[in-house]
N, CA, C and O atoms as a GROMACS GRO file, in nm:
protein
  372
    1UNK      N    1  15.420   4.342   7.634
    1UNK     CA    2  15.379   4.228   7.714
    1UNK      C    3  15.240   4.249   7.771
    1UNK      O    4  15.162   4.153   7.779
    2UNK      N    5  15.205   4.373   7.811
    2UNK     CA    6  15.100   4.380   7.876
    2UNK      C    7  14.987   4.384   7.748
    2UNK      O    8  14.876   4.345   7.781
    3UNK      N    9  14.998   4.414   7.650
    3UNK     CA   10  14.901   4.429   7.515
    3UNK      C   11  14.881   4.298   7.513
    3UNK      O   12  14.762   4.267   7.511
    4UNK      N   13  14.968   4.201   7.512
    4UNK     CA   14  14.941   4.037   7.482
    4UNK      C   15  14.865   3.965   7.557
    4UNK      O   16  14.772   3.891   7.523
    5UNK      N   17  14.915   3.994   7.687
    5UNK     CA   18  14.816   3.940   7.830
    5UNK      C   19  14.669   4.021   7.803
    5UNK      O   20  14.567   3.958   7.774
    6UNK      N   21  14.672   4.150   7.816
    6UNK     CA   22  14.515   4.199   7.789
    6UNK      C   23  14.434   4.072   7.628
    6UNK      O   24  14.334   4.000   7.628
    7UNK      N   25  14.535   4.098   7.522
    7UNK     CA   26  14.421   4.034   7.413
    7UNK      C   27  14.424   3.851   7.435
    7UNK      O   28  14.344   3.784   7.368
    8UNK      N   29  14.511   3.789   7.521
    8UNK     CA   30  14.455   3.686   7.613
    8UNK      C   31  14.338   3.643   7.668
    8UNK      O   32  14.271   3.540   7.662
    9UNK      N   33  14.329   3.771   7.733
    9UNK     CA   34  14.227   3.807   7.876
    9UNK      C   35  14.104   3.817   7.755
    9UNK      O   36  14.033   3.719   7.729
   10UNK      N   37  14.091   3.923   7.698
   10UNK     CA   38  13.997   3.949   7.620
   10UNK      C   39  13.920   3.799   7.504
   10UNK      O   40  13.805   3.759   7.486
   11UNK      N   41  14.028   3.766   7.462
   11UNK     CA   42  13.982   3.615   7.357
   11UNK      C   43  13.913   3.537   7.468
   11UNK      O   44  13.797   3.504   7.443
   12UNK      N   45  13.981   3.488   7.631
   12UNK     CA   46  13.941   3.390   7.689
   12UNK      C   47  13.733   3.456   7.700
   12UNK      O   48  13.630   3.390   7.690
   13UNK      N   49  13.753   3.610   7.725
   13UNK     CA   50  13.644   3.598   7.798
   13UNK      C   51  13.544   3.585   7.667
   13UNK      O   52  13.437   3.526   7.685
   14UNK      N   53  13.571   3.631   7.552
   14UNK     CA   54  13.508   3.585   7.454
   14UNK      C   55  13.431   3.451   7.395
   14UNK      O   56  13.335   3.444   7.318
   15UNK      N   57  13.522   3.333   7.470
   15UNK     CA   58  13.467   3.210   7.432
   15UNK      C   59  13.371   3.125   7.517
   15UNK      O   60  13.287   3.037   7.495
   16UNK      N   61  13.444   3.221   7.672
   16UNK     CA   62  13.347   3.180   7.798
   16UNK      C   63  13.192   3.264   7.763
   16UNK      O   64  13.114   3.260   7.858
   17UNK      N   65  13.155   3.317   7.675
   17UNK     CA   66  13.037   3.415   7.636
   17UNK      C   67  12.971   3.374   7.539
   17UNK      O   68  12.851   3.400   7.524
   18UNK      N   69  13.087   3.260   7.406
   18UNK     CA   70  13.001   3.212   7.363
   18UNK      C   71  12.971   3.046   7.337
   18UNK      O   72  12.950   2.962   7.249
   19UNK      N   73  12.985   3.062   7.460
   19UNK     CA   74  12.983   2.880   7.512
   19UNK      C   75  12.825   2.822   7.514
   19UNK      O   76  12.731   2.877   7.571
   20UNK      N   77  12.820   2.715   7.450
   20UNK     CA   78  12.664   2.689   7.491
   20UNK      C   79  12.657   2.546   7.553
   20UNK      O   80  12.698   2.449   7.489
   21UNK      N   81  12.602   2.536   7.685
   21UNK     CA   82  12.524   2.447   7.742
   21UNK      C   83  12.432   2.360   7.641
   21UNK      O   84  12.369   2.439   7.571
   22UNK      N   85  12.399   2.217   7.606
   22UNK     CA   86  12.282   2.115   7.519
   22UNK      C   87  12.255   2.064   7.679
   22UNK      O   88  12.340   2.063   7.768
   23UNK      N   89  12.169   2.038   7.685
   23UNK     CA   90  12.100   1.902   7.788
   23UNK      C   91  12.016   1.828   7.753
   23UNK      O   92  11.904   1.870   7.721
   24UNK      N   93  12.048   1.705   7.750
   24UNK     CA   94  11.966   1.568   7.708
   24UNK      C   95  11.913   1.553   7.789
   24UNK      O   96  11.976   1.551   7.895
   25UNK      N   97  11.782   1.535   7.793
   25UNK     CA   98  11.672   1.479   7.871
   25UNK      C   99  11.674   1.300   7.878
   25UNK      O  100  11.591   1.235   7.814
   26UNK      N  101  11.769   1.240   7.954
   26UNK     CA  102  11.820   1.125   7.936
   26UNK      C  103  11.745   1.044   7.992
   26UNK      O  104  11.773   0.926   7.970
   27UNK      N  105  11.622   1.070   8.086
   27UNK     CA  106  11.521   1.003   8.119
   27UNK      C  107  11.405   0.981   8.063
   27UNK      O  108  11.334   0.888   8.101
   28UNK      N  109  11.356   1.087   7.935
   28UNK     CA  110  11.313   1.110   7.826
   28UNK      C  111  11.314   1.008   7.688
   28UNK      O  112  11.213   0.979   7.623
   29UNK      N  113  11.431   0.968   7.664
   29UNK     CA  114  11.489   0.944   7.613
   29UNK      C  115  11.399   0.783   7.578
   29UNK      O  116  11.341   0.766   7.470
   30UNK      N  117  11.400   0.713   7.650
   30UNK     CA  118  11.374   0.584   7.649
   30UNK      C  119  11.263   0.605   7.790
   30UNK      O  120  11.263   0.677   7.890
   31UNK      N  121  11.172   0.498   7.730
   31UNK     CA  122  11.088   0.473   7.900
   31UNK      C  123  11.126   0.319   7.916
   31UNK      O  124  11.034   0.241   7.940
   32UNK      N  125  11.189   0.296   7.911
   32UNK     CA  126  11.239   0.131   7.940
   32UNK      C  127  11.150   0.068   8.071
   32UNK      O  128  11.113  -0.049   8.084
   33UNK      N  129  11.130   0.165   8.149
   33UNK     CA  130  11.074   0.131   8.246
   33UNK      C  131  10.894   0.087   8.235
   33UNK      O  132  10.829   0.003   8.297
   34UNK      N  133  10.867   0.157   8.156
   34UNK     CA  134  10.729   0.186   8.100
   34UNK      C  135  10.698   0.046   7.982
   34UNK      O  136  10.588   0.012   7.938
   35UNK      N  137  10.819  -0.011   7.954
   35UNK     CA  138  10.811  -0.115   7.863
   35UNK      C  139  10.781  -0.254   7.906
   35UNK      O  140  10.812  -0.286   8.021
   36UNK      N  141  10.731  -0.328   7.839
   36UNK     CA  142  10.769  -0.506   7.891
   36UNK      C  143  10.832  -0.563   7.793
   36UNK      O  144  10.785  -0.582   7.681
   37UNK      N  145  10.939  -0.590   7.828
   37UNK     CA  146  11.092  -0.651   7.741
   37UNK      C  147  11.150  -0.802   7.787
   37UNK      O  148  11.119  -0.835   7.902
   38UNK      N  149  11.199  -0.859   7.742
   38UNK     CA  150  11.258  -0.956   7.796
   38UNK      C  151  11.359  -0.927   7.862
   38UNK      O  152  11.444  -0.839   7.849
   39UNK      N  153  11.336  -1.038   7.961
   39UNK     CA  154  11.432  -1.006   8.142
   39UNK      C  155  11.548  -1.085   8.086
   39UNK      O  156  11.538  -1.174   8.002
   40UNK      N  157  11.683  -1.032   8.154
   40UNK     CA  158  11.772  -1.106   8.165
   40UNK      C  159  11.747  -1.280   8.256
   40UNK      O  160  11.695  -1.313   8.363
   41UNK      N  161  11.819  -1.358   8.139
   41UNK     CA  162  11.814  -1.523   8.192
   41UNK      C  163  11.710  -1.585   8.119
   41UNK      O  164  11.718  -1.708   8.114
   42UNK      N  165  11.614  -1.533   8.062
   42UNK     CA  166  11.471  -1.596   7.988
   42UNK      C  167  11.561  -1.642   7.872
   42UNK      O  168  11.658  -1.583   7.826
   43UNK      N  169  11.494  -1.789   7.824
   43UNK     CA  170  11.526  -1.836   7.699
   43UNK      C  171  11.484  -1.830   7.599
   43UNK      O  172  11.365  -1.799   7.602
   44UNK      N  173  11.540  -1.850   7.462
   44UNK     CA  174  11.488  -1.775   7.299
   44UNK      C  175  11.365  -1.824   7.324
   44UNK      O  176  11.278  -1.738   7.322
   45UNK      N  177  11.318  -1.967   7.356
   45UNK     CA  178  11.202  -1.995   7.319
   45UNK      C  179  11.060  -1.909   7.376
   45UNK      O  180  10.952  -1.870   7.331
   46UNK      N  181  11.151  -1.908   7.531
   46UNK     CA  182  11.041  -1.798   7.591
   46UNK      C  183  11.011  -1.626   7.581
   46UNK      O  184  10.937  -1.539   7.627
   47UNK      N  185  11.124  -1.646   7.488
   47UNK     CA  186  11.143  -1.440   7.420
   47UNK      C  187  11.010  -1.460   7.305
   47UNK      O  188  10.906  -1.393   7.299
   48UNK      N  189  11.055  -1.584   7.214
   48UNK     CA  190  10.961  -1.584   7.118
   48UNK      C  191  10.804  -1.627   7.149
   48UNK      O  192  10.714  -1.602   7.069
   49UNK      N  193  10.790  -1.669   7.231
   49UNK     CA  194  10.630  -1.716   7.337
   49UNK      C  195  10.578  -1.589   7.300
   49UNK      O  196  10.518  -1.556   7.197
   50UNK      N  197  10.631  -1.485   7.458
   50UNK     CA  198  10.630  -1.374   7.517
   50UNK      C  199  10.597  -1.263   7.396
   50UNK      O  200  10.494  -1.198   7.376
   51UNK      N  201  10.710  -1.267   7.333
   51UNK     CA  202  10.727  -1.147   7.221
   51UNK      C  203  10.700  -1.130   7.106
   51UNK      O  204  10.672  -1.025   7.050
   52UNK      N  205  10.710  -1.290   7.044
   52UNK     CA  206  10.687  -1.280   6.927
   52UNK      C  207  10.835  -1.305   6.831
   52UNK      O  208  10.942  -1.317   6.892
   53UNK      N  209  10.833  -1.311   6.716
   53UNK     CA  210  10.901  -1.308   6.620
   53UNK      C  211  10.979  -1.191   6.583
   53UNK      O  212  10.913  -1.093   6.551
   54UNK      N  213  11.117  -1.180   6.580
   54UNK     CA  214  11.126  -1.087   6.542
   54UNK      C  215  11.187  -1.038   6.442
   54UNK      O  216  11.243  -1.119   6.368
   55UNK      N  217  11.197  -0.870   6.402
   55UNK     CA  218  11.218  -0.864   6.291
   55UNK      C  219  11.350  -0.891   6.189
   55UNK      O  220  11.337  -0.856   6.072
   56UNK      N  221  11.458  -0.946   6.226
   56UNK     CA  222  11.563  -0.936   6.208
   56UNK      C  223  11.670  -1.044   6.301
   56UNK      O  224  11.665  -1.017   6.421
   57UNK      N  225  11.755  -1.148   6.269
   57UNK     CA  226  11.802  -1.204   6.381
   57UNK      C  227  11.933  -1.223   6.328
   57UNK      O  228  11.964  -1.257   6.214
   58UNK      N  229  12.016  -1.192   6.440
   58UNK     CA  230  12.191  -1.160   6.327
   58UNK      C  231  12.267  -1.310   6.410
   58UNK      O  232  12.239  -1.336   6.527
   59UNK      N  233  12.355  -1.390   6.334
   59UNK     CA  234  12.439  -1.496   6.384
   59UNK      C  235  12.518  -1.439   6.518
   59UNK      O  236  12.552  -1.324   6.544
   60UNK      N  237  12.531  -1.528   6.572
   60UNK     CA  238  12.634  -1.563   6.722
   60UNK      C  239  12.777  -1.538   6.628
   60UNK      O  240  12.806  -1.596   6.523
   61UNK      N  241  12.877  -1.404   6.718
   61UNK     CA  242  12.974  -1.403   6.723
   61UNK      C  243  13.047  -1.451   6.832
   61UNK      O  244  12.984  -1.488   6.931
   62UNK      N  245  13.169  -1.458   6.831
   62UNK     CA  246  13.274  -1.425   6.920
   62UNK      C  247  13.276  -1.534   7.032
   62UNK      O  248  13.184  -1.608   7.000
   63UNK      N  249  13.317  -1.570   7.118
   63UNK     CA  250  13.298  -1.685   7.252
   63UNK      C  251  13.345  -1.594   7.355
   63UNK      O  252  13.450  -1.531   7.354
   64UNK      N  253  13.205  -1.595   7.492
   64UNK     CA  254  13.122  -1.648   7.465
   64UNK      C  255  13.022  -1.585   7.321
   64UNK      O  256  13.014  -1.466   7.291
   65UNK      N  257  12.941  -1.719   7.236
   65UNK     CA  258  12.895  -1.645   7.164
   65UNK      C  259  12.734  -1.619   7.187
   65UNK      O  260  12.639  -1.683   7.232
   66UNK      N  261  12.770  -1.424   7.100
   66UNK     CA  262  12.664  -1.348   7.120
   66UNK      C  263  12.556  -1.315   7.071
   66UNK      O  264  12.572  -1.193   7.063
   67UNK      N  265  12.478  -1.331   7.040
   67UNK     CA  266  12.353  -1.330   6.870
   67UNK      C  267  12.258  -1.191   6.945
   67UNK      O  268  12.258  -1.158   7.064
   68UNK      N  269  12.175  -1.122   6.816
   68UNK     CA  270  12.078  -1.022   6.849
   68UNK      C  271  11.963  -1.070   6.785
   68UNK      O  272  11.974  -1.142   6.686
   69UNK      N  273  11.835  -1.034   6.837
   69UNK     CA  274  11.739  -1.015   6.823
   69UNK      C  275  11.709  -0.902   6.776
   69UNK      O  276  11.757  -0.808   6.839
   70UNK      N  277  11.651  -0.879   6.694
   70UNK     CA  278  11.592  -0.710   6.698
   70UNK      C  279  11.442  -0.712   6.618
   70UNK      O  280  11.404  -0.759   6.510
   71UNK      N  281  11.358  -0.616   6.757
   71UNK     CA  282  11.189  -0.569   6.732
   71UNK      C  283  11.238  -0.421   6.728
   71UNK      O  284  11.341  -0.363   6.761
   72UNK      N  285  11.135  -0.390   6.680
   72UNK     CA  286  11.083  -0.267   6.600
   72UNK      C  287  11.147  -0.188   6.731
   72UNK      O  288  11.253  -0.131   6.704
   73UNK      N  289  11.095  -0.172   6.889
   73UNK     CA  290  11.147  -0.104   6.951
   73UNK      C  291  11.270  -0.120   7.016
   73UNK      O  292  11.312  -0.028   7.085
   74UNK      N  293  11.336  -0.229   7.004
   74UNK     CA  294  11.412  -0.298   7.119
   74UNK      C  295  11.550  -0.387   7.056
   74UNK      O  296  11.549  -0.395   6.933
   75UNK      N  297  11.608  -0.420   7.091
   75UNK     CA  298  11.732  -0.538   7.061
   75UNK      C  299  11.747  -0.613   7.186
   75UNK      O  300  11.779  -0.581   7.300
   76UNK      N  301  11.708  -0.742   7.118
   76UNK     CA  302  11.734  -0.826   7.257
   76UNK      C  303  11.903  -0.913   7.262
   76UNK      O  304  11.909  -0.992   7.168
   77UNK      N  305  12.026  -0.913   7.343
   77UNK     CA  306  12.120  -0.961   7.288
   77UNK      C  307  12.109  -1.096   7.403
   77UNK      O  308  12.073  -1.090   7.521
   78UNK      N  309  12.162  -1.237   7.309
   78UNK     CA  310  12.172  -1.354   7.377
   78UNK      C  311  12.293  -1.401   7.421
   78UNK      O  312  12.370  -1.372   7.330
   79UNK      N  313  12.350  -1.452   7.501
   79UNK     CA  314  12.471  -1.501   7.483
   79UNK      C  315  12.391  -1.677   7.475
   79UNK      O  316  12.301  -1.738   7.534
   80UNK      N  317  12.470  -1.698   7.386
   80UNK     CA  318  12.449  -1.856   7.376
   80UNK      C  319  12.277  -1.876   7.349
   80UNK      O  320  12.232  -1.847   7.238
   81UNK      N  321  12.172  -1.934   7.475
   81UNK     CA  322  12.021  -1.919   7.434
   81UNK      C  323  11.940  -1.856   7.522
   81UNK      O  324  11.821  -1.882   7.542
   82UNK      N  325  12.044  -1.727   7.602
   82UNK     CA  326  11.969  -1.654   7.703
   82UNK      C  327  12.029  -1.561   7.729
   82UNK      O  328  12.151  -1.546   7.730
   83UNK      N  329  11.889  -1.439   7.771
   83UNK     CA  330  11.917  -1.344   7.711
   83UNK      C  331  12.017  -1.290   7.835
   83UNK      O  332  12.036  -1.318   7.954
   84UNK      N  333  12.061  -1.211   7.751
   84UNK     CA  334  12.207  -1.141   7.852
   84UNK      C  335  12.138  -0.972   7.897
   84UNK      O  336  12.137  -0.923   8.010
   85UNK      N  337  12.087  -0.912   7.778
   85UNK     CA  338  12.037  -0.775   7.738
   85UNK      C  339  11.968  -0.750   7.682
   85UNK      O  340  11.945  -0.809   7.576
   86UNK      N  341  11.881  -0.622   7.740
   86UNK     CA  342  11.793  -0.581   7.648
   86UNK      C  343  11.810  -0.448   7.587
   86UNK      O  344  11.933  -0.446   7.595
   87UNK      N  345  11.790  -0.374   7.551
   87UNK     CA  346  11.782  -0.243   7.491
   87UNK      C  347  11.675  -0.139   7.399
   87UNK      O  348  11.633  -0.163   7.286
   88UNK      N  349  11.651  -0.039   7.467
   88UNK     CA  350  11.607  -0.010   7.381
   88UNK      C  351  11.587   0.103   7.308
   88UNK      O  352  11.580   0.219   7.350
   89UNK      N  353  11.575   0.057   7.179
   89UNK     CA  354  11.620   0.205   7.064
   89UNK      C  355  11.577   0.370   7.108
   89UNK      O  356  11.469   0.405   7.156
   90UNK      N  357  11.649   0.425   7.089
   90UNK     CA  358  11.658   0.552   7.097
   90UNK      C  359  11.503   0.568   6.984
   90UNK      O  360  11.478   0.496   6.887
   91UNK      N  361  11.421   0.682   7.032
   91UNK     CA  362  11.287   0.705   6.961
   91UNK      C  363  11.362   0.811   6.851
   91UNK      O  364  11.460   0.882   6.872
   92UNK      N  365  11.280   0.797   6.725
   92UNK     CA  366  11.377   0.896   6.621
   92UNK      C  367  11.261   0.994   6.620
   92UNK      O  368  11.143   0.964   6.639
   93UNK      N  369  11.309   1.112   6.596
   93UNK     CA  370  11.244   1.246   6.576
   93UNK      C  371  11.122   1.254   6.464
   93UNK      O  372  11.065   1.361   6.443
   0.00000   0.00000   0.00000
């Protein structure tokens, strides 16, 4: 019994040793803040004024229904003809 509890003891401290910590720099990540995006409540017409055209525009699902926008940096999501959200893409490596 006591051989079992020791190679217990021994495996646990083994994994606590080779445990590794990642940290995302989650402020890093996006400067959203640093951006000018369309605000929640602005309408398509005034996304497209403002922003421009963009590259990609997917149909309204679901009720209420939801449609996307998507620019090169960003996804703008609408419900109906205003915008609900903005987002924006993760920068790729």
């Amino acid at each position: 019994m006591i051989k079992l509890l020791l190679l217990l003891t021994l495996t646990s401290a083994a994994c606590l040793v080779t445990a590794e910590q990642i940290t995302l720099p989650i402020g890093q990540q996006t400067r959203q803040s640093d951006a000018n995006l369309p605000q929640r409540g602005v309408d398509k017409d005034t996304v497209r004024k403002q922003f421009g055209d963009p590259q990609e525009v997917t149909s309204a699902v679901g009720e209420p229904p939801i449609s996307r926008w998507i620019y090169p940096d960003y996804v703008v999501y609408f419900e109906k003809n205003w915008v609900l959200h903005t987002v924006v893409k993760h920068p790729s490596q």
